[in-house]
C-alpha positions in Angstrom: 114.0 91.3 31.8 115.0 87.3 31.8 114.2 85.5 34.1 117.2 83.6 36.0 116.0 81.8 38.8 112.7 80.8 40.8 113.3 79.9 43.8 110.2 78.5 46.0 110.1 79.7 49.7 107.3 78.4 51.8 103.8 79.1 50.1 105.6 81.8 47.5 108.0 81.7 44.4 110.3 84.5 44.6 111.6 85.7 40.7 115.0 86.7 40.0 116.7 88.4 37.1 120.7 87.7 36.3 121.8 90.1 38.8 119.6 88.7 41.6 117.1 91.5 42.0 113.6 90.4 42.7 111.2 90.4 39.7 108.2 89.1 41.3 106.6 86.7 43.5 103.6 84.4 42.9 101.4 82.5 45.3 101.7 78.5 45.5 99.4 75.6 45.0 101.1 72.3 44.7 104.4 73.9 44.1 106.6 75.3 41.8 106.8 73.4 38.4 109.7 75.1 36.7 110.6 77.9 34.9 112.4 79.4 31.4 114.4 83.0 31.3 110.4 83.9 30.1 108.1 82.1 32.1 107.3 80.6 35.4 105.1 77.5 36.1 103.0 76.5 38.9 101.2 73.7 39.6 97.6 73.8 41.4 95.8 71.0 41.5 95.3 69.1 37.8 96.6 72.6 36.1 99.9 73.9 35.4 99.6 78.1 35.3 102.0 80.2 33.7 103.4 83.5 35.0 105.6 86.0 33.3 108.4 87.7 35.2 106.4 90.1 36.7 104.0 87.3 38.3 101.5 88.0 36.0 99.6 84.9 35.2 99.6 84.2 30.9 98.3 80.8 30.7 97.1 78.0 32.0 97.0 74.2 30.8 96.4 70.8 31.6 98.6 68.7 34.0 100.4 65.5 33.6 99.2 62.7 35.4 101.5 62.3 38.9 
């Protein structure tokens, strides 16, 4: 299922598909970074993690510089 939208409400992201149902939901750090129809990004601190549209985490990496 493709992600279509993340949408960050309070200290959650909330994942839709195309149709609007909920996919998932993922816990905040610093705040959604941005997402793809496969992938969701959060930043926490000097990481960026990546979640799949179940929430499950699949990655994490290194931060730009703010």
């Amino acid at each position: 299922m493709a992600i279509a939208n993340a949408i960050q409400k309070g200290s959650s992201v909330y994942i839709y598909d195309e149709k609007g149902h909920q996919l998932g939901v993922i816990s905040v750090g610093d705040g959604l970074y941005g997402f793809t129809s496969g992938s969701v990004s959060i930043r926490r601190g000097s990481s960026i993690y990546m979640y799949d549209e179940k929430g499950r985490q699949t990655g994490v990496t290194s931060a730009p510089s703010k």
